[in-house]
Backbone as CSV, one residue per row, in Angstrom:
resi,resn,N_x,N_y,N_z,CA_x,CA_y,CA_z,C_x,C_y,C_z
1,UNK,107.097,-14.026,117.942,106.708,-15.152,118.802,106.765,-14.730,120.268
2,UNK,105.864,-15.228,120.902,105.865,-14.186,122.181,106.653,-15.571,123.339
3,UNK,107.124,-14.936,124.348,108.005,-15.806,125.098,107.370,-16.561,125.663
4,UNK,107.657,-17.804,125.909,106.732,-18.903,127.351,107.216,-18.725,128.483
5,UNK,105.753,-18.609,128.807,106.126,-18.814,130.354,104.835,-19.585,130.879
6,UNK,105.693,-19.951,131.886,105.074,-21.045,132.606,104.166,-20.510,134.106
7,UNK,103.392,-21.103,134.543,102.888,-20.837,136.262,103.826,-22.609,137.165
8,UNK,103.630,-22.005,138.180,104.104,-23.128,139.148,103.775,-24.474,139.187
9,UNK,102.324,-24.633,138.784,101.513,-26.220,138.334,102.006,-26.573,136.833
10,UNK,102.552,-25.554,136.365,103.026,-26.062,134.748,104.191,-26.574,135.051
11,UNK,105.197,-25.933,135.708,106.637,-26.463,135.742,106.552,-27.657,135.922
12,UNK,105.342,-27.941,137.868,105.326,-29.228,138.274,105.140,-30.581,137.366
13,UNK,104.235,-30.013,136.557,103.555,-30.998,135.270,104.635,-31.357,134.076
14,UNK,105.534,-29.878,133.512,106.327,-30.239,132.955,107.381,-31.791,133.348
15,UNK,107.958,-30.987,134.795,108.974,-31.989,135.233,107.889,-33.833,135.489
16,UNK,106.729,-33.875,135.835,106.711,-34.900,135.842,106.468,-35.963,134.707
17,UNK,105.693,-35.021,133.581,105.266,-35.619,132.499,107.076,-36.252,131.764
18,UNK,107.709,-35.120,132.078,108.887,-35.575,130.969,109.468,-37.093,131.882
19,UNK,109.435,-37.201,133.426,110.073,-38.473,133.585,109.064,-39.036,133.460
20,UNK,107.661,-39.164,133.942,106.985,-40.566,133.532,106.084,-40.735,132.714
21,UNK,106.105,-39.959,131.739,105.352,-39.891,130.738,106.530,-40.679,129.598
22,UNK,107.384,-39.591,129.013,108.440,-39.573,128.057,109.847,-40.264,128.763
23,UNK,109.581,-40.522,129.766,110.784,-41.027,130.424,112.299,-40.514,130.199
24,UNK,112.166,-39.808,130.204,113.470,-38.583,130.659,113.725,-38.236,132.292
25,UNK,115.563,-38.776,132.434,115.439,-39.393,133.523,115.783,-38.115,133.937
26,UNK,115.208,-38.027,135.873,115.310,-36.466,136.286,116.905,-36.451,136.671
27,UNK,118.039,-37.036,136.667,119.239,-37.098,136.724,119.594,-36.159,135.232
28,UNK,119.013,-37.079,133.943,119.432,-36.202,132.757,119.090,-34.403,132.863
29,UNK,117.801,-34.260,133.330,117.450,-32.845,133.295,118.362,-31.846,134.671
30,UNK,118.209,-32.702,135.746,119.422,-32.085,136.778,120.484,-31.776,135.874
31,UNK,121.171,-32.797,135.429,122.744,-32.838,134.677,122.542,-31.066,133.832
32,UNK,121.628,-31.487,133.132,121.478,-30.467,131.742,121.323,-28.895,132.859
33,UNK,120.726,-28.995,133.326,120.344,-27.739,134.318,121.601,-26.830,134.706
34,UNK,122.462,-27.804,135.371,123.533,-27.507,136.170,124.347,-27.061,135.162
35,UNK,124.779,-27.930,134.250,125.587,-27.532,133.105,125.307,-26.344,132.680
36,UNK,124.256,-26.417,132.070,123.654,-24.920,131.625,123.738,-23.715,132.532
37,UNK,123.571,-23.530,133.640,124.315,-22.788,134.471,125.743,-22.389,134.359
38,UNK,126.524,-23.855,134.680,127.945,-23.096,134.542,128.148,-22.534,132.935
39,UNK,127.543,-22.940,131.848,128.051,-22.148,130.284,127.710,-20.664,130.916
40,UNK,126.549,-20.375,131.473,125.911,-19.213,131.435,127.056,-18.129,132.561
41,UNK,127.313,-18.680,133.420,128.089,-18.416,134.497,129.597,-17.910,133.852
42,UNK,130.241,-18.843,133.183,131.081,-18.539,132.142,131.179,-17.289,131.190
43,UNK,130.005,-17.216,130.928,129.645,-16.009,129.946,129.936,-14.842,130.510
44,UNK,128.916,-14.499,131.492,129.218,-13.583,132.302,130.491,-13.225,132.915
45,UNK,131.282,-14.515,133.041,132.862,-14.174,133.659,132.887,-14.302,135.063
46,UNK,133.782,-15.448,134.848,134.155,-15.797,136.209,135.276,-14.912,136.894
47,UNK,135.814,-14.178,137.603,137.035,-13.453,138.337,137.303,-13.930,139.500
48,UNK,136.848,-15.120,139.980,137.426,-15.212,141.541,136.614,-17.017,142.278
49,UNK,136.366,-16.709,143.397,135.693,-17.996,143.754,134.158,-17.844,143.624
50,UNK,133.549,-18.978,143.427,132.421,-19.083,143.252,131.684,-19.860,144.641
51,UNK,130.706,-18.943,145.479,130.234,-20.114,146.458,128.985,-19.831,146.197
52,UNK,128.655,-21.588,145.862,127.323,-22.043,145.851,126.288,-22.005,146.603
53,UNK,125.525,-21.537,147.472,124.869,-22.275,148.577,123.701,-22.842,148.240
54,UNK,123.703,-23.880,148.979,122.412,-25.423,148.812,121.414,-25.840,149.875
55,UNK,120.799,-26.095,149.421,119.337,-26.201,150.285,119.682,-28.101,150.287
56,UNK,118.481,-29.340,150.172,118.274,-30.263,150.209,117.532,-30.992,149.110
57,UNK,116.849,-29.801,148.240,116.137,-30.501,146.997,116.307,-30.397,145.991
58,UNK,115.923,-30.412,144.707,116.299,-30.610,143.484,117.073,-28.974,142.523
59,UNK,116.805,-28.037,143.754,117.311,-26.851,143.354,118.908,-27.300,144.093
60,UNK,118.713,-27.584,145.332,120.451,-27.716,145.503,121.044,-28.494,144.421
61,UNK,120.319,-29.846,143.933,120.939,-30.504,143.016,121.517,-30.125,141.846
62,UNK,121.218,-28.921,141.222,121.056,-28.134,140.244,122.347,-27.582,140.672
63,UNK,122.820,-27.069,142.071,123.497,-26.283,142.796,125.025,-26.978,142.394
64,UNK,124.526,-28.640,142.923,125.824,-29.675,143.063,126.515,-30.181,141.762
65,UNK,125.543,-29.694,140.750,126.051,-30.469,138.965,126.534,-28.996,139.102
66,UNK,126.444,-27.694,138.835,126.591,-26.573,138.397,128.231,-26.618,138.943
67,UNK,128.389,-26.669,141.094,129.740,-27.132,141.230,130.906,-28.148,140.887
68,UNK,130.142,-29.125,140.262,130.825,-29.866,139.455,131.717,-29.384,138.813
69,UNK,130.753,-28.894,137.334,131.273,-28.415,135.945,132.688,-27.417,135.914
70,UNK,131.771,-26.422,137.241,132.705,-25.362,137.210,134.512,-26.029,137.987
71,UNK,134.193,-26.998,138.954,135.280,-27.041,139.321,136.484,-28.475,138.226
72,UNK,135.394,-28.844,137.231,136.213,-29.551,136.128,136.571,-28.341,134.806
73,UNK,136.359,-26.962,135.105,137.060,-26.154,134.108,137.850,-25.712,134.859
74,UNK,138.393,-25.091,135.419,139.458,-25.084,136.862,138.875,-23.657,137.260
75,UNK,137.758,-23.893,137.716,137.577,-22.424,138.432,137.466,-23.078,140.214
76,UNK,137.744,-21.837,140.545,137.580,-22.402,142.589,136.115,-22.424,142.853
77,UNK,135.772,-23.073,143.712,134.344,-23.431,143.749,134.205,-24.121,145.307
78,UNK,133.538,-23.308,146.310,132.878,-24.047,147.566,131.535,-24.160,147.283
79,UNK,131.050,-24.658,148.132,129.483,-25.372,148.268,129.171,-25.442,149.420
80,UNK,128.390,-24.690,149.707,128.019,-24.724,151.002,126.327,-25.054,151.596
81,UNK,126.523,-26.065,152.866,124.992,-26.549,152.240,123.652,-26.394,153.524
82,UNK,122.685,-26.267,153.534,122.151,-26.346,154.877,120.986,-27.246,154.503
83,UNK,121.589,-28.122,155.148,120.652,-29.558,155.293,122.131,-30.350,156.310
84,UNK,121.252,-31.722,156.401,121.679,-32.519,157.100,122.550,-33.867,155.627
85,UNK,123.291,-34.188,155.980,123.737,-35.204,155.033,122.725,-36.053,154.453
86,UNK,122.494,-37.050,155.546,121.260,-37.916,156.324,119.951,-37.307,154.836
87,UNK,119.530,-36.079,154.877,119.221,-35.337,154.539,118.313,-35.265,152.719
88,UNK,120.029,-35.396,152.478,119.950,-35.271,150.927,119.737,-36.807,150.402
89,UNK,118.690,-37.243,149.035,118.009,-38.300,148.451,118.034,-37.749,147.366
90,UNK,117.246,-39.162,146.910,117.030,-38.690,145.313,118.159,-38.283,144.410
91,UNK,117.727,-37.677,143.463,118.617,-36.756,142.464,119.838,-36.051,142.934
92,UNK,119.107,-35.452,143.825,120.153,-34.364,144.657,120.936,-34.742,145.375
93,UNK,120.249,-35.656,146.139,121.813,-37.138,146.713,122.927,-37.280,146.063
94,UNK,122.427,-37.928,144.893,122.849,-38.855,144.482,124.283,-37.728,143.550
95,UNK,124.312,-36.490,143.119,124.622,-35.629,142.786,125.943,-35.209,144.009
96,UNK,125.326,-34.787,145.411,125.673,-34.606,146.091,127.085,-35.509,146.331
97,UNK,126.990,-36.843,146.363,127.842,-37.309,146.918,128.562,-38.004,145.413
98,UNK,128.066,-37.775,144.341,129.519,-37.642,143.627,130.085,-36.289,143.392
99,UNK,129.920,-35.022,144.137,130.334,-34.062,144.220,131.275,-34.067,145.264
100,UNK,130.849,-35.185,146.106,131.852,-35.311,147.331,132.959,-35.789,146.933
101,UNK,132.804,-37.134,146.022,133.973,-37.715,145.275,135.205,-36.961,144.129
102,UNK,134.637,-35.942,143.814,135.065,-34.729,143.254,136.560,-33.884,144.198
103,UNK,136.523,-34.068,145.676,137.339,-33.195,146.464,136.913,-31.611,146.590
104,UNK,135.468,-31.194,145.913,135.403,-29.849,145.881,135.197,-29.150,147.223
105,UNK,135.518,-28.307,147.836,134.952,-28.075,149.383,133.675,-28.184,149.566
106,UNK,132.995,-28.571,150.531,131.738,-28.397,151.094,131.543,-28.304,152.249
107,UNK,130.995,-27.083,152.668,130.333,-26.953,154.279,128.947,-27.360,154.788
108,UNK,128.998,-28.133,155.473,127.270,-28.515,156.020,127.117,-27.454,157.055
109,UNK,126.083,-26.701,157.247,125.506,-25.624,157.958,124.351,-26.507,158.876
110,UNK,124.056,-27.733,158.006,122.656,-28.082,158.765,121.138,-27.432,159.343
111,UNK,120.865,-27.316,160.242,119.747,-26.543,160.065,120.100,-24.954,160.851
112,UNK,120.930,-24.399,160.683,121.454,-23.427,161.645,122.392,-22.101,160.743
113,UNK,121.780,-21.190,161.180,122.713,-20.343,161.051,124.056,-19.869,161.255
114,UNK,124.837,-19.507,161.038,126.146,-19.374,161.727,126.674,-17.848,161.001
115,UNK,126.787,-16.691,160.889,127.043,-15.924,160.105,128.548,-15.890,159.912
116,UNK,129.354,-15.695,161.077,130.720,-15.902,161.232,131.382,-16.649,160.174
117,UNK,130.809,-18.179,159.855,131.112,-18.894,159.133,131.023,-18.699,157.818
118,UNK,129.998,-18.136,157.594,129.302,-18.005,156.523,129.965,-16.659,155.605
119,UNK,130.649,-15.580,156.746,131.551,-14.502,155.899,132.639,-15.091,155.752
120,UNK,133.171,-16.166,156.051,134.005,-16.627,156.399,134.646,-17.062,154.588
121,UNK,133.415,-17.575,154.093,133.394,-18.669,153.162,132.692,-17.449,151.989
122,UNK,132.356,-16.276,151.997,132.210,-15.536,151.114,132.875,-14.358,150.705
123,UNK,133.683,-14.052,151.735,134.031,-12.760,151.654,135.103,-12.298,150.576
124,UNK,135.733,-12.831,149.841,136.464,-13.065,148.742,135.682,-13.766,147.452
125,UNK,134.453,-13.934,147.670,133.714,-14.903,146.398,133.382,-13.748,145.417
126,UNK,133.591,-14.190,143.982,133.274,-13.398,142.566,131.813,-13.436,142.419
127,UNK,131.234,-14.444,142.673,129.880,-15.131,142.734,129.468,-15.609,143.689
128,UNK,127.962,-15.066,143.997,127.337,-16.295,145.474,125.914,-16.538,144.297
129,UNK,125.849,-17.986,144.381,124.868,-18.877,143.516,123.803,-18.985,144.635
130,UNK,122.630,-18.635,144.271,121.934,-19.112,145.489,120.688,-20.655,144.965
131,UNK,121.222,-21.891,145.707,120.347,-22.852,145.162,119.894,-23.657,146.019
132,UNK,118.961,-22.739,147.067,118.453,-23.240,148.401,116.903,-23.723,148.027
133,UNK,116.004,-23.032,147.197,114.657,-23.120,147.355,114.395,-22.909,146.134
134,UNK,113.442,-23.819,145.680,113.188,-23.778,144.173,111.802,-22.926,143.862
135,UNK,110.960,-23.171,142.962,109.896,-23.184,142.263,108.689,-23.276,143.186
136,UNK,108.837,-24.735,143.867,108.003,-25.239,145.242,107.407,-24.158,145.474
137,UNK,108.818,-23.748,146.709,108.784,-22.948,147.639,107.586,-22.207,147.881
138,UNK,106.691,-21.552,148.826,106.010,-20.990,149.281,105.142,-19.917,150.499
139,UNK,105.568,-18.775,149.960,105.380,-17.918,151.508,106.833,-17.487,152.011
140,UNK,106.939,-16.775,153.038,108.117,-16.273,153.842,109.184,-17.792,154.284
141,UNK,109.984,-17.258,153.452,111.541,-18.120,153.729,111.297,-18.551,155.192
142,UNK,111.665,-19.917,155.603,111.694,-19.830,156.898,112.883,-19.627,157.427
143,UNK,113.506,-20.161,158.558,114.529,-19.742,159.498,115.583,-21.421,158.916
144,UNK,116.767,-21.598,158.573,117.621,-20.032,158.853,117.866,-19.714,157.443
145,UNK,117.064,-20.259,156.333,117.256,-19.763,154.833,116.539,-18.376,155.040
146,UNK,115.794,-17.434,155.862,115.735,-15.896,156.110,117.055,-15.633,155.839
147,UNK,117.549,-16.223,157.130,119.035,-15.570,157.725,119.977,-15.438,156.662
148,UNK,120.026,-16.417,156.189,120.941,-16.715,155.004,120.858,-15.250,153.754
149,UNK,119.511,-15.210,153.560,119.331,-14.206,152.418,119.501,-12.721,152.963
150,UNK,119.033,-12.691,153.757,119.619,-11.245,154.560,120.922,-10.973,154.352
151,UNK,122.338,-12.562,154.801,123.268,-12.147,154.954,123.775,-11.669,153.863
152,UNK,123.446,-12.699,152.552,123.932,-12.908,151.061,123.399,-11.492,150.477
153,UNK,122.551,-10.715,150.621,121.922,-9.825,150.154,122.786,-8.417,150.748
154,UNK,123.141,-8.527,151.753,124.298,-7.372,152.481,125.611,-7.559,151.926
155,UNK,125.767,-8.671,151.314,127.456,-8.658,151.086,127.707,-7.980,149.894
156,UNK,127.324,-7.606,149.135,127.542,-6.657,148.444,128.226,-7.518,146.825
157,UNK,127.950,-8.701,147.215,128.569,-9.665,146.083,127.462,-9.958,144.880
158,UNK,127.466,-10.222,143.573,126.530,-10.504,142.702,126.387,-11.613,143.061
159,UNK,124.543,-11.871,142.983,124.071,-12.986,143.608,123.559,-13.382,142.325
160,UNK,123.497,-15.072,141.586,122.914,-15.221,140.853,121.497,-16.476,141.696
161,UNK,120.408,-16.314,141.172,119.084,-17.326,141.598,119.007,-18.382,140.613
162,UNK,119.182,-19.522,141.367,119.007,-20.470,140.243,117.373,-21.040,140.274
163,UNK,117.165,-20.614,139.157,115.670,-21.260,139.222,114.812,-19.760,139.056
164,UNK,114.518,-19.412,140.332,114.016,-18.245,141.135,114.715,-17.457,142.229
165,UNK,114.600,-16.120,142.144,115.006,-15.857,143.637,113.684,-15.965,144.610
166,UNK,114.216,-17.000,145.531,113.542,-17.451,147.162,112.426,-15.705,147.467
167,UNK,111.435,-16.157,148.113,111.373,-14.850,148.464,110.130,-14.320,147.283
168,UNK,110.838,-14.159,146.514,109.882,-14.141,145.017,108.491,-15.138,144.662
169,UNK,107.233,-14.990,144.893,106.371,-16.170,144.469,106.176,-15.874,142.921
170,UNK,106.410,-17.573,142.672,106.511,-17.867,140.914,105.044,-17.230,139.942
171,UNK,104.374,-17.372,141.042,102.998,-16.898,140.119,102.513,-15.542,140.253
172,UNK,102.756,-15.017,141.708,102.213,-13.542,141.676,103.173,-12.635,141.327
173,UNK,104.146,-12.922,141.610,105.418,-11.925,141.657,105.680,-11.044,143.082
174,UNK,104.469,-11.403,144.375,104.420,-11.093,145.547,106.170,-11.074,146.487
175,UNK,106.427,-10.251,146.618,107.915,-11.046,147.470,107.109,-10.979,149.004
176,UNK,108.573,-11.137,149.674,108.341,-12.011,151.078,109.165,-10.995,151.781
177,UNK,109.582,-10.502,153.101,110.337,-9.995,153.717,111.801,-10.004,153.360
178,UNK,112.223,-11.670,153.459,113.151,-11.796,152.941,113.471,-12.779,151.733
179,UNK,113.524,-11.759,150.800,113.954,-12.191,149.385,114.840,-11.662,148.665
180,UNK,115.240,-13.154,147.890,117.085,-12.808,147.129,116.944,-11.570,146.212
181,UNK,117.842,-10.912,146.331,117.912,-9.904,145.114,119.387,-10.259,144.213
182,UNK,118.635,-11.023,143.331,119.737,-11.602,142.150,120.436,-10.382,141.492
183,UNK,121.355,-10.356,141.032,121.675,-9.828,139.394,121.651,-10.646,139.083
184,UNK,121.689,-11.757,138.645,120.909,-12.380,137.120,120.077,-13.874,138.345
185,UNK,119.213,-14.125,137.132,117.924,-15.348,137.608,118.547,-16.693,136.166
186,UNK,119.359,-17.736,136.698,118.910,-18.528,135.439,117.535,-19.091,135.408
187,UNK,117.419,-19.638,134.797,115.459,-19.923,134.677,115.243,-21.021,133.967
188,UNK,114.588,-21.997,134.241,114.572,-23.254,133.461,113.439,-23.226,132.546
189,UNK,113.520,-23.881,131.226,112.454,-24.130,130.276,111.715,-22.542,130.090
190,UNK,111.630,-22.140,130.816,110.681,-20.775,130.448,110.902,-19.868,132.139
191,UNK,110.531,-18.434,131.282,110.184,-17.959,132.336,108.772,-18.118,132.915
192,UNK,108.954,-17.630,134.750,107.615,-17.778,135.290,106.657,-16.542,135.481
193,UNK,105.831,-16.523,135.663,104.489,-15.866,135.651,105.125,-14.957,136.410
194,UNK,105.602,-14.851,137.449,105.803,-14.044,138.404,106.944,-12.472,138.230
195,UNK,108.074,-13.127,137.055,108.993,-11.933,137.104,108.674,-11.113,135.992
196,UNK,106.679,-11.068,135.394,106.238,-10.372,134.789,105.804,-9.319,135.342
197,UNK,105.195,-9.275,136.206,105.090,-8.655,137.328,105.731,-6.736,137.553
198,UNK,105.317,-6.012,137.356,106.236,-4.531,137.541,106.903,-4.797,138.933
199,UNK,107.878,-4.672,139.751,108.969,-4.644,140.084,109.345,-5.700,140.671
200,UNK,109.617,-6.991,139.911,109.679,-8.045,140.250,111.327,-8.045,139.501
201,UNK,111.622,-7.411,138.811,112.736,-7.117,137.870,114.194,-6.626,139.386
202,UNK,113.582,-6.392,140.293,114.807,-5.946,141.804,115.163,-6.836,142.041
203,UNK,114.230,-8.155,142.217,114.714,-9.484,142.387,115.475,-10.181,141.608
204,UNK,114.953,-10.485,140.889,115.245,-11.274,139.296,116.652,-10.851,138.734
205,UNK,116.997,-9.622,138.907,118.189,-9.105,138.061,117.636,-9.418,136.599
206,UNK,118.219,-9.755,135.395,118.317,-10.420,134.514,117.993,-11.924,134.245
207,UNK,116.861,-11.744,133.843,116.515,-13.187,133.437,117.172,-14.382,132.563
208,UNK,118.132,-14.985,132.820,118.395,-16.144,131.335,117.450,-17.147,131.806
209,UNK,116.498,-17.962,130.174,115.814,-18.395,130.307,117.225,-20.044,129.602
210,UNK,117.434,-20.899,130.529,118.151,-22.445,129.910,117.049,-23.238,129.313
211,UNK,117.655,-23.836,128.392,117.187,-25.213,127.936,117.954,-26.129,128.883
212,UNK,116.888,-27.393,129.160,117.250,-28.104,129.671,116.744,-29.661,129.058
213,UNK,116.606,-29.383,127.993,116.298,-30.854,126.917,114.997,-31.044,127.105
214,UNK,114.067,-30.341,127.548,112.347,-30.862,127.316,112.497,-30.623,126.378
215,UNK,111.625,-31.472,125.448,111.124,-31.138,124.129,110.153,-30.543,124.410
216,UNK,109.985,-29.661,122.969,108.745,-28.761,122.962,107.839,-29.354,122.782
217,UNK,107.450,-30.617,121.940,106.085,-30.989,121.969,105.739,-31.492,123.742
218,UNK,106.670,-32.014,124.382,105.915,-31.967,125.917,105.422,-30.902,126.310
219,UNK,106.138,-29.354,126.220,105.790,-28.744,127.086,104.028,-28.244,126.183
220,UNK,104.083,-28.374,125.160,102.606,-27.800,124.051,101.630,-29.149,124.895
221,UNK,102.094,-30.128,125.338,101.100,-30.849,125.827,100.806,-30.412,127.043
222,UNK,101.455,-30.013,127.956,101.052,-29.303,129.195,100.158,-28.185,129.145
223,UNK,100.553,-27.320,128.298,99.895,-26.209,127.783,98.541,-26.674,127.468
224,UNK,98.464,-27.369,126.256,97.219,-27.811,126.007,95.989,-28.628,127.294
225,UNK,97.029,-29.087,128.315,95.694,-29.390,129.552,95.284,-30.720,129.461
């Protein structure tokens, strides 16, 4: 059976058909996402602190269930985020601020770089999660998620991509100046078009492909057009 994979208009289609088609709420598939991360995260072995970093959309959200889980099995866990509070809606909000209710640390970066800070909050981490820019995403990282991947990419720490690594386009496999170089990619529902690609594998690290509760007959309906 040969593996699925998806292009960038499939994912989009996936995720919308399953909430308003089949009504599968995008809270349930966040939840499942994140979770599925920390089992996977687990696997691999946790040794130390884990820092998350978060963007504002449904990939940070992914970011904020994942810090959850991990910090209800007792592993240490910061979160660190660049957006504005104000900021975060939706799913990822709504995630967000029962993550707040949680006590787990979180740093707002907002729209700014700070590197100081930023070794500050990694330099002892087992794991840096990167869950700034999803699937969307398109073209050269802008400023200061560049900055960010430059820094995360020098520290010499295993980076895992949730979703994708940033940087990476889902369909060509084109990278960008600055793009994440994972050891491992979790990957939702399927892999994408892009880490087929010959050396798209620098980025990607290791692919795990999660379930995240689509049923398969949705995604055969996407497929089918």
């Amino acid at each position: 059976m040969q593996p699925l994979v998806l292009t960038r208009k499939q994912v989009r289609q996936v995720d919308r058909h399953a909430i308003e088609v089949w009504g599968i709420s995008g809270l349930v598939l966040m939840e499942n996402a994140g979770r599925g991360c920390a089992d996977r995260l687990e696997q691999l072995g946790i040794r130390g602190p884990v820092a998350i970093c978060c963007g504002k959309g449904n990939n940070a959200g992914d970011g904020f269930v994942l810090a959850r889980h991990l910090d209800l099995r007792g592993h240490a866990v910061r979160v660190l985020v660049w957006a504005e509070e104000d900021e975060l809606s939706g799913d990822a909000g709504c995630n967000f601020r029962i993550l707040q209710r949680c006590g787990v640390p979180i740093e707002m970066f907002g729209k700014s770089h700070d590197p100081a800070r930023l070794e500050r909050h990694l330099h002892d981490a087992a794991w840096i999660v990167y869950a700034l820019l999803g699937t969307g995403a398109v073209g050269d990282p802008r400023p200061p998620v560049d900055q960010v991947i430059a820094q995360i990419n020098g520290s010499g720490t295993p980076i895992v991509a949730v979703d994708l690594p940033s940087g990476l386009d889902c369909d060509t496999g084109e990278t960008a100046k600055h793009t994440v170089r994972a050891a491992h990619t979790f990957t939702f529902v399927a892999a994408k078009r892009g880490f087929l690609v010959p050396g798209a594998e620098q980025y990607t690290g290791q692919v795990h492909v999660l379930d995240i509760g689509v049923p398969r007959r949705l995604i055969d309906e996407v497929l089918a057009g």
